[in-house]
Phi, psi and omega in degrees: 000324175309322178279335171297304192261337184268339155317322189257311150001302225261342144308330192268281183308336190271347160258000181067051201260066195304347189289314199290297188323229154056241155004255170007299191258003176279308203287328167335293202285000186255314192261177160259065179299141174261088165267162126295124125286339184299294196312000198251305196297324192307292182337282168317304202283350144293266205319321195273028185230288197321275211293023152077033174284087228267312194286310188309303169276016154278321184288313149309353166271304138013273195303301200289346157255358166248002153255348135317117183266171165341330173250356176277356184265331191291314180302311201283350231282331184273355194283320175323286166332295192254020147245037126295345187269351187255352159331146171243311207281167193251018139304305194302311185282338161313289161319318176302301170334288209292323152261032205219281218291330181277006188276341201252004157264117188275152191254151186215000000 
């Protein structure tokens, strides 16, 4: 079921369908799936920073603050870091830079 679900995610991201993303994590927290959400979201959120899906992480940055309480956004928090790494083009890693990583980086 897992493989199942995270394929329809990674579909859903590669077409930018965020209504389907949406859906998804409606039907996750409503039925009893045994998910990770953390481990579904990394996923998705690497798959939508390789192909370069500008809107789907903005909209999965979205998904990571209002469905994550605090200390799992302190745990998913790096994931941010390292899907600057999966970027290729340097407008898209500029933008990432410039709106994405400071929103998810804490002053300590």
């Amino acid at each position: 079921m897992n493989k199942q679900i995270i394929n329809k995610g990674k579909s859903a991201v590669f077409i930018q369908d965020h209504i389907g993303l949406k859906s998804l994590y409606n039907d996750i927290n409503q039925n009893d799936y045994h998910i990770n959400l953390s481990d579904l979201f990394l996923k998705l959120f690497y798959y939508a920073c390789q192909h370069e899906r500008k809107n789907t992480i903005i909209f999965l940055l979205r998904i990571y603050f209002e469905l994550f309480n605090q200390s799992e956004q302190i745990a998913l928090r790096q994931a941010f870091f390292y899907g600057k790494y999966k970027l290729k083009k340097k407008s898209m890693i500029s933008w990432y830079s410039q709106y994405v990583i400071p929103l998810v980086k804490i002053e300590l």
